[in-house]
C-alpha positions in Angstrom: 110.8 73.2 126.8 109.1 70.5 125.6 111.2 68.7 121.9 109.1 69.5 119.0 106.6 67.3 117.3 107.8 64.3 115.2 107.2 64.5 111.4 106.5 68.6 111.4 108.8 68.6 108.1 111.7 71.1 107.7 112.4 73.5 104.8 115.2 71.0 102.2 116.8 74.7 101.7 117.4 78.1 103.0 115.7 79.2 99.1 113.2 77.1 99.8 112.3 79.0 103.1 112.9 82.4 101.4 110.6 82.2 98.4 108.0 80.4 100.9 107.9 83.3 103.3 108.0 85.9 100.4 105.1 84.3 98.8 103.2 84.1 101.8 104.1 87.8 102.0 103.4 88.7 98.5 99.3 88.7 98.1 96.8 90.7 96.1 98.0 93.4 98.5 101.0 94.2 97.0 99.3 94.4 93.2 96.4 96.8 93.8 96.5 98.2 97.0 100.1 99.7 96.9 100.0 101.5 93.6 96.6 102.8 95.0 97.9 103.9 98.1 100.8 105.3 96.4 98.7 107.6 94.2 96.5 108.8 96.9 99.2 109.9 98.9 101.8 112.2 97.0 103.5 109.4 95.1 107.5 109.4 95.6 106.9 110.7 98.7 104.4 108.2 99.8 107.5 105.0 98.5 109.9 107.1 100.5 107.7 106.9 103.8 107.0 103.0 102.8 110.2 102.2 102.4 111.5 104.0 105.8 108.3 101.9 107.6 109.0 98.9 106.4 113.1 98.9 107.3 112.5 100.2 110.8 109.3 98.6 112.1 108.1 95.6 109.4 112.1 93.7 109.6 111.8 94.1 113.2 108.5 91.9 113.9 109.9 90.0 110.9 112.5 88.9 113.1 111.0 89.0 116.2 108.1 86.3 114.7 110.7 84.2 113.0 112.7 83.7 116.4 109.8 82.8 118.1 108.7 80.4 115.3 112.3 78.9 115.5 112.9 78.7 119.3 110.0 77.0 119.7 109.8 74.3 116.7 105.8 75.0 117.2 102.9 75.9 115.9 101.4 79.7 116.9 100.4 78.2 120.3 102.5 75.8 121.1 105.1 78.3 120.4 104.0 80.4 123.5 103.5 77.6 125.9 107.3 76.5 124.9 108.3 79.8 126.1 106.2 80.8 128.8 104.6 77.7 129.9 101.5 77.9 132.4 101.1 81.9 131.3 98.7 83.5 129.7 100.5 84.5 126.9 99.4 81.2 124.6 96.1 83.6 123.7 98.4 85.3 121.3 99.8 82.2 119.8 95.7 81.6 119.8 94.8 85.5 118.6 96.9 84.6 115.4 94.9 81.1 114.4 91.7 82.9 114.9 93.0 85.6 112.8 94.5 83.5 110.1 91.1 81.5 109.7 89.1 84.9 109.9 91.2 86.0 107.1 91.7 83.4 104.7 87.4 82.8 105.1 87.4 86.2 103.0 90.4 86.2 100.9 89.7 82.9 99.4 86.6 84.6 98.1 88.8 87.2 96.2 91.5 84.8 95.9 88.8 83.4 93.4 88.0 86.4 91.3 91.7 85.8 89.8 90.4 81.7 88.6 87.0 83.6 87.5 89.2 86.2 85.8 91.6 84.0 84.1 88.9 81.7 82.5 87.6 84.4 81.3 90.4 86.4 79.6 91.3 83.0 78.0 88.5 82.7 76.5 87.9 86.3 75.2 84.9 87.0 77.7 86.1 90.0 79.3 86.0 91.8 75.8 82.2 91.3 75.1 80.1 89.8 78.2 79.1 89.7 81.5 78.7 86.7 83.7 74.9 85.1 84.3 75.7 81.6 84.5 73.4 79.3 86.4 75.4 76.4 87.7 72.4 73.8 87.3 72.2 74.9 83.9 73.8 73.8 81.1 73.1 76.8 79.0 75.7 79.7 79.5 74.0 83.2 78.9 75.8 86.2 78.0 75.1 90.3 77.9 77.0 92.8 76.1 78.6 95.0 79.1 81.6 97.3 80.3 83.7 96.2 82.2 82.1 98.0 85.7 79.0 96.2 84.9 81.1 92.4 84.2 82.4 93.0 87.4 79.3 94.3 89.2 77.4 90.8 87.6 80.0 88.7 88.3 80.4 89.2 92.1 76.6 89.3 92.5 76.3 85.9 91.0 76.5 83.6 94.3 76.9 80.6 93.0 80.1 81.4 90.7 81.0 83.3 93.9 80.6 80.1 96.0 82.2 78.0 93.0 85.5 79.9 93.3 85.9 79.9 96.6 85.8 76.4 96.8 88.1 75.9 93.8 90.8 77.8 95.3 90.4 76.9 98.4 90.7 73.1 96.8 94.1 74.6 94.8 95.5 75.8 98.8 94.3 72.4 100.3 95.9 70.2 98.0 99.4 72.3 98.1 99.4 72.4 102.0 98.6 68.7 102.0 101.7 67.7 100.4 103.6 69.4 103.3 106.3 71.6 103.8 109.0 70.8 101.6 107.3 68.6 99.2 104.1 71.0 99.0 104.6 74.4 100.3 108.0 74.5 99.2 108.3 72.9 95.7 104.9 75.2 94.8 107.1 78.6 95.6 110.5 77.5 93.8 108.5 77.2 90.7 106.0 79.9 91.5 108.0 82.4 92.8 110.2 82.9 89.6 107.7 82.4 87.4 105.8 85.6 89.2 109.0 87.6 89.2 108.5 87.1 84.6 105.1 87.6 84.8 105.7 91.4 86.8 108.8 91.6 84.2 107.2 90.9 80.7 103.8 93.4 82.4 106.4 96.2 83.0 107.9 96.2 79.4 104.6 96.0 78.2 103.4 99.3 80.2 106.8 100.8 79.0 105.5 100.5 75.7 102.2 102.4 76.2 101.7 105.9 75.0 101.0 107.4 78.2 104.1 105.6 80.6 106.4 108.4 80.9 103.4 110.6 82.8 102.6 107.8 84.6 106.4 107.4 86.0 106.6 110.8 86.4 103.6 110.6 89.0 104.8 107.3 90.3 108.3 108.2 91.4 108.5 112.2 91.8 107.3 113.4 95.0 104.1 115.2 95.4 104.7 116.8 99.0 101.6 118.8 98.6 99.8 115.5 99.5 101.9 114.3 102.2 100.2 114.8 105.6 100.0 113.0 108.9 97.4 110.2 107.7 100.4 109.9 104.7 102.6 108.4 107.0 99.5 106.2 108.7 98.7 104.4 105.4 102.3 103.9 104.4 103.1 101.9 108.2 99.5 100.3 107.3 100.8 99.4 103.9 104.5 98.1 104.9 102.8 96.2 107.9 100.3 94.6 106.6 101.7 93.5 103.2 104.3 91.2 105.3 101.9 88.9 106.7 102.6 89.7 110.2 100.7 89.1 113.9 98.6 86.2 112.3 100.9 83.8 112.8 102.5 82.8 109.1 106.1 83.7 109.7 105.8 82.1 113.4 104.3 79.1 111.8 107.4 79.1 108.7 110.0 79.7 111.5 109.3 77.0 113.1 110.4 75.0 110.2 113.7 76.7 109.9 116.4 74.9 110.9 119.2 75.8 113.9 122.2 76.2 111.0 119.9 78.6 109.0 120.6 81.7 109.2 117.4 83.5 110.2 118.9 87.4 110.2 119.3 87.1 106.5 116.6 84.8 106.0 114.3 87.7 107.4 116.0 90.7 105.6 115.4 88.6 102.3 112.1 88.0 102.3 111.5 91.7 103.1 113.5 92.8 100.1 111.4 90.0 97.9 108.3 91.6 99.4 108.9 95.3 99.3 110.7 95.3 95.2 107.2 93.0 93.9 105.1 95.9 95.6 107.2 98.6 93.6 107.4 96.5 91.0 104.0 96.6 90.6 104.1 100.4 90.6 106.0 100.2 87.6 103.2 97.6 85.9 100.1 99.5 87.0 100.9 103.6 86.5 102.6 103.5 82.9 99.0 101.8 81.6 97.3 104.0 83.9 99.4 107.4 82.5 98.4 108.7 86.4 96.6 108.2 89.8 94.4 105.2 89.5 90.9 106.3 89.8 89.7 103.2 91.2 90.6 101.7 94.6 91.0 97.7 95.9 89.2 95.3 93.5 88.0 98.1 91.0 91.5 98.7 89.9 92.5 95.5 88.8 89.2 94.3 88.0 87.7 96.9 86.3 90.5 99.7 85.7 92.9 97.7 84.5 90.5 95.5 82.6 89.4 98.3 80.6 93.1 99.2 79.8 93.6 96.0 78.8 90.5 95.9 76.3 92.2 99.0 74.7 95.4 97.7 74.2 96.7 96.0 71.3 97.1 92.1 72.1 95.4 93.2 75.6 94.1 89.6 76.2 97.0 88.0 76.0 98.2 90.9 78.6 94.7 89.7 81.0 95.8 86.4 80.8 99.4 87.1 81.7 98.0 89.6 84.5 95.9 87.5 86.0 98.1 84.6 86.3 100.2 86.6 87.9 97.5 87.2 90.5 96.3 84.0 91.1 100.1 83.3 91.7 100.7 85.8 94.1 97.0 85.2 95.5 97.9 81.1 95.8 101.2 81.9 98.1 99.6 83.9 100.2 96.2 81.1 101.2 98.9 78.4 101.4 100.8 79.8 104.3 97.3 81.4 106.0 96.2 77.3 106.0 99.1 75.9 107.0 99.3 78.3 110.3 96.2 76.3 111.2 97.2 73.0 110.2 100.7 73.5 111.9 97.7 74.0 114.9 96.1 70.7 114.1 98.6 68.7 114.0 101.4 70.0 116.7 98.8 70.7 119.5 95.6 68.4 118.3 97.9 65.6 116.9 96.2 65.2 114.1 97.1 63.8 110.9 98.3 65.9 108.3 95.6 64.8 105.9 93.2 65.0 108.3 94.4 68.6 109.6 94.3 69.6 106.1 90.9 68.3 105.1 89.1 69.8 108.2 90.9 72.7 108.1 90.4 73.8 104.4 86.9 72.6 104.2 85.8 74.3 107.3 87.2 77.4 106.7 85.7 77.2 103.0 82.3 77.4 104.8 82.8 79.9 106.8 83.7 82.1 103.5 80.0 81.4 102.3 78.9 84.5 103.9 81.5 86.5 102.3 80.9 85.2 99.3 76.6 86.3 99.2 77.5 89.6 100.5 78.9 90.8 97.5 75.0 91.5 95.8 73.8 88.0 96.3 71.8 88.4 99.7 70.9 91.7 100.2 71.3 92.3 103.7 74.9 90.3 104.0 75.7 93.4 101.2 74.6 95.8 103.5 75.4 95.2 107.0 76.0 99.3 107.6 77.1 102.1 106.3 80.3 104.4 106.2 80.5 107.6 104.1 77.6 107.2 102.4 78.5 103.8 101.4 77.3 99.9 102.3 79.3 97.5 103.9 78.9 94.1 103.7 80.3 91.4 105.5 83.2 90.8 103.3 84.2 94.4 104.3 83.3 93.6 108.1 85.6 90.3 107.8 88.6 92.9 106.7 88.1 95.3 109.3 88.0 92.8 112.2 90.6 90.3 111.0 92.4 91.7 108.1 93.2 94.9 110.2 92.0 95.3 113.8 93.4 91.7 114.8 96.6 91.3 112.7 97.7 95.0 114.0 96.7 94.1 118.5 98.7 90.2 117.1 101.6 92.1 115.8 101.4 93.8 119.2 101.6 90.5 121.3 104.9 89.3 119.4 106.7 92.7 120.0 105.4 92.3 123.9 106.1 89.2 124.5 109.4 89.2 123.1 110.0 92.3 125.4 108.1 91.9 128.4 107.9 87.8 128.6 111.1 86.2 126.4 113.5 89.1 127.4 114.9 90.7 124.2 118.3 88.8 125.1 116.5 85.2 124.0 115.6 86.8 121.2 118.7 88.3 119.9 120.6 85.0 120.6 118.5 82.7 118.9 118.4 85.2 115.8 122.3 85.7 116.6 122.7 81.7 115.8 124.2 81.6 112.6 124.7 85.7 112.4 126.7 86.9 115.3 126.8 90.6 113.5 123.1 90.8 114.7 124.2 91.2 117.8 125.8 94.9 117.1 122.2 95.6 116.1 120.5 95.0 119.4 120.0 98.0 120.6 118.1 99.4 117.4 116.1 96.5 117.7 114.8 96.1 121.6 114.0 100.1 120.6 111.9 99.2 117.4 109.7 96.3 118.9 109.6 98.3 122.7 108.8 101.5 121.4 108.4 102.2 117.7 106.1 99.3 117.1 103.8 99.4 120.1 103.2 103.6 119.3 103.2 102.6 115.4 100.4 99.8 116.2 98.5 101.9 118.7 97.8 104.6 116.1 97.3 102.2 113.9 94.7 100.9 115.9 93.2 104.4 117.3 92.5 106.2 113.6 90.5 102.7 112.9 88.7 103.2 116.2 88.1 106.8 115.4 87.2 106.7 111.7 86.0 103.3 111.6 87.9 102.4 108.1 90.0 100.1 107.2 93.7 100.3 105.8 93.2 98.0 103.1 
């Protein structure tokens, strides 16, 4: 195996790693789509299943990416030649830049709503207006409007829609440029904290409104009468997906670890971090809501909650808490989806950081345009086809294909290759390095990434095929 890349940077701590991997693991996932999944699907009951899906499939390709990522000291694809030189098994390692670039192309877009959302709620928009700015205007028009139709104006405007994108995408670039520890790193260990206040301060609040102790009641008592086989489905969907795995990200952070860290830890950490800001959010979201939400993915937090907030007394200073805390959570989440490709760039390319960074970001901003006008701004990039009645644009396309189809058959390569390729006993002695006691846990997990994964993936994969919708 060939020695790793000069100047790739290492984490400065093992806190420093954690509250990197956790914020690349935390995303607008954890905020609206869990305490939406959660009411759909027999609340308590739904955690419960969550919970068990997360400790016995999601830690198991945590670890299994984060050896790989260490072993390797290389970027997604350079990871898999290390390993298994002259195989084929370097289209993985590919699978996940393609993905991570597919991804973040899309998820900058929304990633933007929280800037958009912010400026507004500091300046008292949200109460009153809607959104018809023209950019090449210096005149700022505003209509009286609820909160549906702000939301309904503001993604159709495609030039604020463009504008965003390319402000956070700016935000991600400049973070990633200053590298690992003195970028990605010093970022989370001020962002990471200040999130967990945010979630804290929102959760009292909610305690305080008139209709949190029906809304806890729904949240954590079990409503079996929901639970059925596609309950368990969603939960594994949630749990899996909400931990940034088979695109590469952990991989990518692994690599960065260094020998005397100890990764078995490292790994169950950033799962706890994960999994408690998901339930946390619970906590923030069904107190206000006094139920199920009503709404689901961006209409909960952007029109939902927004409403809630317009009720409440001192509710803007609550939006402008809120959607701090998103843009947080959103931030840590595009930093580590851009640094999987520069990692790309400048370990298998040899490219300079800066350079890596620049191409990297600014491509990957264009290719989000299309997102961006298919949100009402070009009609037919809003309605590329329909599903239960309902167009799909190709913001919705870009999540099925990349956000779901891809990340579940990448997740898939890491538990094969580490299986079929590495040998499971590679694996378990470079995660072993620093935790011997992982060894008494082999067993459990060689059966987790040969069996429970692969099955878990595969019908992951096969109610997609058959229904056509996405998990989130």
């Amino acid at each position: 195996m060939e020695s790793p890349s000069n100047g790739r940077g290492q984490w400065g701590s093992r806190i420093g790693f954690i509250m990197a991997a956790a914020g690349s693991a935390i995303g607008l996932g954890n905020i609206w789509r869990f305490p939406y999944t959660t009411g759909q699907n027999g609340g308590g009951a739904f955690v419960l299943l969550y919970l068990l899906c997360t400790v016995f499939i999601g830690l198991a390709v945590m670890w299994a990416e984060l050896a790989i990522g260490r072993a390797a000291q290389r970027s997604p694809v350079g990871a898999f030649k290390a390993l298994a030189p002259g195989s084929a098994w370097k289209l993985v390692g590919y699978l996940g830049i393609i993905t991570g670039i597919g991804i973040l192309s899309y998820y900058g877009v929304v990633a933007g709503w929280t800037v958009g959302y912010l400026i507004y709620s500091a300046s008292g928009s949200l109460d009153t207006v809607i959104p018809t700015i023209h950019l090449t205007d210096p005149a700022v028009h505003m209509e009286s409007a609820h909160a549906s139709n702000f939301f309904g104006a503001f993604v159709a405007n495609s030039k604020l829609q463009i504008l965003f994108l390319v402000v956070f995408m700016g935000l991600t670039m400049v973070v990633v440029l200053g590298g690992v520890r003195k970028g990605i790193e010093r970022l989370t260990k001020i962002l990471m904290p200040l999130l967990l206040v945010m979630l804290v301060g929102l959760i009292i609040n909610g305690m305080l409104q008139p209709k949190a102790m029906a809304g806890l009641r729904f949240y954590l008592w079990p409503d079996f009468d929901k639970v059925t086989g596609m309950t368990f489905v969603y939960a594994l969907g949630q749990a899996f997906f909400s931990l940034s795995l088979g695109m590469g990200a952990m991989l990518t952070y692994g690599s960065y670890m260094r020998k005397s860290d100890n990764l078995a830890t490292s790994g169950i950490y950033v799962v706890i971090f994960d999994t408690v800001i998901a339930l946390m959010a619970g906590f923030m979201i069904f107190p206000i809501l006094g139920g199920a939400p009503t709404s689901a993915g961006p209409g909960l937090v952007f029109v939902v909650l927004t409403q809630q907030f317009q009720a409440m007394p001192a509710g803007n200073i609550v939006a402008i808490i809120f959607f701090s805390l998103l843009a947080i959570a959103a931030l840590t989440s595009t930093v580590s989806l851009l640094e999987v490709v520069t990692s790309f760039l400048v370990d298998d390319l040899k490219m300079k950081r800066p350079g890596a960074v620049l191409l990297s970001g600014t491509g990957i901003a264009l290719l989000g345009i299309p997102s961006a006008l298919s949100l009402g701004g070009v009609k037919w990039l809003s309605n590329l086809y329909t599903l239960d009645g309902k167009g799909q644009g190709f913001l919705d396309l870009m999540n099925f294909i990349f956000g779901n189809v891809l990340l579940a058959v990448g997740a898939l390569g890491i538990c094969l290759f580490v299986v079929l390729r590495w040998k499971p006993k590679n694996a378990i002695e470079e995660i072993a390095t620093g935790a011997p006691w992982f060894r008494k846990l082999r067993t459990v997990w060689v059966v987790a990434l040969a069996v429970l994964c692969p099955l878990a993936v595969l019908g992951l994969l096969a109610y997609m095929a058959i229904t056509g919708k996405a998990l989130g």
